[in-house]
matplotlib code that plots the C-alpha trace (Angstrom):
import matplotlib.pyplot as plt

x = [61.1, 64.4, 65.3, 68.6, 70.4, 73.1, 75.0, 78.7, 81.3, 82.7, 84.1, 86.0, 87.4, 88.6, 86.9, 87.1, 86.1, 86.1, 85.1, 82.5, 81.6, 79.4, 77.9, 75.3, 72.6, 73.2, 70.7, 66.8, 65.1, 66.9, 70.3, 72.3, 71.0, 73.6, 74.1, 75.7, 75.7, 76.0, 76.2, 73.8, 76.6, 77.4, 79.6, 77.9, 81.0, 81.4, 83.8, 86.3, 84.2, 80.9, 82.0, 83.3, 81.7, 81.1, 83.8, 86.6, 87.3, 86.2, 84.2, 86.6, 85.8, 84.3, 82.6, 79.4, 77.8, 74.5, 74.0, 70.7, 69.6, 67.3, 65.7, 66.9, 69.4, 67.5, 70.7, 70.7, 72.0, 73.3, 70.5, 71.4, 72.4, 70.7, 71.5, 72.6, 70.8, 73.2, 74.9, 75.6, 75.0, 77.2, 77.2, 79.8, 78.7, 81.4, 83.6, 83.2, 85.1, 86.0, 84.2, 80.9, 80.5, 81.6, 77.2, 77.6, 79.4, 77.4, 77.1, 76.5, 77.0, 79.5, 80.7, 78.4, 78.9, 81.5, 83.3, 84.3, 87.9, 89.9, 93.3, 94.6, 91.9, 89.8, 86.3, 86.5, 83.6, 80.2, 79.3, 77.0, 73.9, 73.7, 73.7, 69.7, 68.4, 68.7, 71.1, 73.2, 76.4, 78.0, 79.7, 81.1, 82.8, 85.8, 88.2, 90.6, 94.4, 94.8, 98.1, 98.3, 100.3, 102.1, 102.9, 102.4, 99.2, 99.7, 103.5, 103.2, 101.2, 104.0, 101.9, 104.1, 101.9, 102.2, 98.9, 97.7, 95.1, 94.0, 93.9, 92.0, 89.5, 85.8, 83.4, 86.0, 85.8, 89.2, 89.1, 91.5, 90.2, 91.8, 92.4, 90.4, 90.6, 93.2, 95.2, 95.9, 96.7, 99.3, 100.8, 101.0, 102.5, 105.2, 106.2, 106.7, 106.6, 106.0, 103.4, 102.8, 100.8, 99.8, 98.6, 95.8, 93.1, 89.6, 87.2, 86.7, 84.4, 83.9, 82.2, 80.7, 81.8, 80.5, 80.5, 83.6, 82.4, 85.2, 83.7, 80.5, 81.8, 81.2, 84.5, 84.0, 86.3, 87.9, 87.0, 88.2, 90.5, 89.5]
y = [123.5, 122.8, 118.9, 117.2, 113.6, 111.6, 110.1, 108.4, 110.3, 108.3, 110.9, 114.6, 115.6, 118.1, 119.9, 123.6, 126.1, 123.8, 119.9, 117.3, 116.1, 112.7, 109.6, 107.4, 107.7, 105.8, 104.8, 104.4, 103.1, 104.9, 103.4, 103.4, 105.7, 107.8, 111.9, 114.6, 117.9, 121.1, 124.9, 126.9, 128.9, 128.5, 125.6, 123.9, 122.9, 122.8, 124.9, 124.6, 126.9, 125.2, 121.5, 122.9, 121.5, 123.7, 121.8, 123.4, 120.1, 119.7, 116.6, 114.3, 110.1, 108.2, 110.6, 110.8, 113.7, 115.5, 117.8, 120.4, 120.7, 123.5, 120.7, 118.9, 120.2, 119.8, 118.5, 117.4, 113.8, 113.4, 112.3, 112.4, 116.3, 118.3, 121.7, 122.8, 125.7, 128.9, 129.3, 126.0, 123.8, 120.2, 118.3, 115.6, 112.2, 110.6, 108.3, 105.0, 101.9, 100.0, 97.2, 99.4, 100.0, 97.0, 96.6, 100.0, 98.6, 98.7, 96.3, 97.6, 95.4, 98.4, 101.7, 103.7, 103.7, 101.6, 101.8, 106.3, 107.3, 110.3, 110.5, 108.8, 106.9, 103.8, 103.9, 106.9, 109.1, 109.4, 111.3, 114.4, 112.5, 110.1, 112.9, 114.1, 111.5, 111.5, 108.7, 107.6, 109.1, 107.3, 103.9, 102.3, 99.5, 97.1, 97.2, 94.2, 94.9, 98.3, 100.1, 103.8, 106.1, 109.4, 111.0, 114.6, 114.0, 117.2, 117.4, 118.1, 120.6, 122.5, 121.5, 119.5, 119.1, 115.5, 113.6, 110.5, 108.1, 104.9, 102.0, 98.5, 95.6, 95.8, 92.7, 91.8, 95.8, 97.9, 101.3, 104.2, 106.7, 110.0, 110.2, 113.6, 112.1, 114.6, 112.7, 109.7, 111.7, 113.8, 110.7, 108.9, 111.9, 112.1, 108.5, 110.2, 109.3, 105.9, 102.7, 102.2, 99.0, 99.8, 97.9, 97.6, 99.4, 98.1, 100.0, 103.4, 105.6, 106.5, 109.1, 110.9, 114.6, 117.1, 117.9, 119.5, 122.7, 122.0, 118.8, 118.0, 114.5, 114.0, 112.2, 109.1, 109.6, 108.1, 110.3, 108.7, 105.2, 103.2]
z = [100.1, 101.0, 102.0, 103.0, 102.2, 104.1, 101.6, 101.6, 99.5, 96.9, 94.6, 95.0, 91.9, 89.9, 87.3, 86.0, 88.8, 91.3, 92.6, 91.4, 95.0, 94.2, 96.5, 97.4, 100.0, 103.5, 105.1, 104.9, 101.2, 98.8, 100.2, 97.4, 95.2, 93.5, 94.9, 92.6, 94.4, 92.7, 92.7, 90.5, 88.8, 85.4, 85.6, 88.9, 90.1, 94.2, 95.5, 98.7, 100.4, 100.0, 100.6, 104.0, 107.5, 110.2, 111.9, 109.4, 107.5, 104.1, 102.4, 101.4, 99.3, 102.6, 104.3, 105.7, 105.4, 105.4, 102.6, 102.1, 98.9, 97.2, 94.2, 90.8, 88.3, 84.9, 83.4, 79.9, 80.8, 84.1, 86.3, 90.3, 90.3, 92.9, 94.0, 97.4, 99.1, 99.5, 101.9, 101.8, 104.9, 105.0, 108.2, 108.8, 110.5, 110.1, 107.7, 106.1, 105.9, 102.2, 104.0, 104.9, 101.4, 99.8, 99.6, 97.0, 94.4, 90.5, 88.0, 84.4, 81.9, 80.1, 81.2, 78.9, 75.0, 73.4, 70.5, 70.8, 71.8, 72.4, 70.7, 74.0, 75.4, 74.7, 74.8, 76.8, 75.0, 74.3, 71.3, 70.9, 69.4, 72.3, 75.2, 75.2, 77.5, 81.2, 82.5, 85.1, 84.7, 87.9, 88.9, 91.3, 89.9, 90.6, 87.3, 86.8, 85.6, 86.3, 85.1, 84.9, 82.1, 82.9, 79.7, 78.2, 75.7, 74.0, 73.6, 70.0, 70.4, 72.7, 75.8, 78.3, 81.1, 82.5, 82.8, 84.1, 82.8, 83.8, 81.6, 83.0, 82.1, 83.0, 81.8, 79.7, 77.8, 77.9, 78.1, 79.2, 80.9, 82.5, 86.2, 88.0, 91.4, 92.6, 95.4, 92.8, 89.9, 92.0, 93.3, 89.8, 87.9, 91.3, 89.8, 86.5, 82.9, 82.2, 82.5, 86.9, 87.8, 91.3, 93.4, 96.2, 94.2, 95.0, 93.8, 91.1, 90.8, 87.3, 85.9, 82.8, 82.6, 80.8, 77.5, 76.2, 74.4, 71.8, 70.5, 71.6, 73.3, 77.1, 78.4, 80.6, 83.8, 86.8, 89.5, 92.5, 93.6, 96.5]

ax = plt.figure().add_subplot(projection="3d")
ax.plot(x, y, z, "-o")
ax.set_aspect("equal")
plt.show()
């Protein structure tokens, strides 16, 4: 039977074929609880279309909405998928203040596995072997000295496409991970190449993608700045 959750949007971002829409329940027992949303295509990824209210606007990091659901995604590892019924049916109640949802923010002791980076990260992977248990694969979490790098990764491979990544402290752990949340990372690579400190950042959301089917890793992500 179908069944529907409010939940606050804290995370809209990129991913092949379309958006990784995330939150946490508002409201009632399970406040709090993390919410991924996804399609039952191939790739699960939400589209534009299907993130749409009947208003016209589309779900964007601080709504409220009300989203139906069809049941759980049996997803190797990432725990709070569920699927949303076709067509898709998204109500918007709303939008949150940083303050409302200041009560939201997580605590791990560590952002997943340690010690497993990209060429360009820090501890921004988790490896193959460690990726057959169901987890949490969401955080909200305030990160300490944040600076962000626009550079082309692959420029030696003949790929100059800028990207942005996120480097910053959590529980005394650093890591670098890459930036999905799409407003940020358009506004980072306008600043262009070079090491940004911004400023005013309270919260991300970070999250652990899936697994990249050229090495078996899933890559640990920022997927949206609060």
């Amino acid at each position: 039977m179908p069944y529907s959750h409010q939940f606050v949007c804290l995370a809209s971002s990129k991913k092949p074929y379309g958006r990784c829409i995330a939150g946490k329940l508002w409201g009632g027992e399970n406040q709090g609880v993390w919410i991924r949303p996804v399609s039952n295509r191939e790739h699960d990824s939400i589209s534009d279309v299907e993130r749409t209210y009947a208003n016209g606007q589309t779900a964007q990091v601080r709504d409220l909405a009300a989203v139906t659901f069809s049941g759980l995604q049996n997803h190797p590892y990432q725990n709070e998928n569920h699927i949303i019924v076709h067509p898709p049916l998204w109500i918007s109640q709303g939008q949150l203040s940083l303050a409302q949802i200041a009560d939201l923010e997580d605590h791990p002791l560590r952002l997943w596995e340690s010690g497993h980076h990209s060429r360009c990260g820090v501890n921004d992977r988790v490896p193959p072997e460690s990726l057959n248990l169901r987890r949490e694969s969401l955080y909200l979490i305030r990160p300490e000295r944040v600076s962000v790098r626009v550079s082309a990764e692959s420029a030696q491979w003949g790929n100059h496409r800028l990207k942005a990544r996120a480097f910053f402290i959590y529980n005394q752990i650093q890591y670098a991970f890459s930036i999905t949340d799409e407003p940020a990372e358009q506004y980072f690579l306008g600043l262009g190449t070079g090491i940004h400190h911004p400023e005013g950042i309270n919260y991300f959301t970070v999250s652990l993608g899936d697994i990249d089917p050229h090495t078996g890793y899933a890559y640990k992500l920022v997927a949206a700045i609060l």
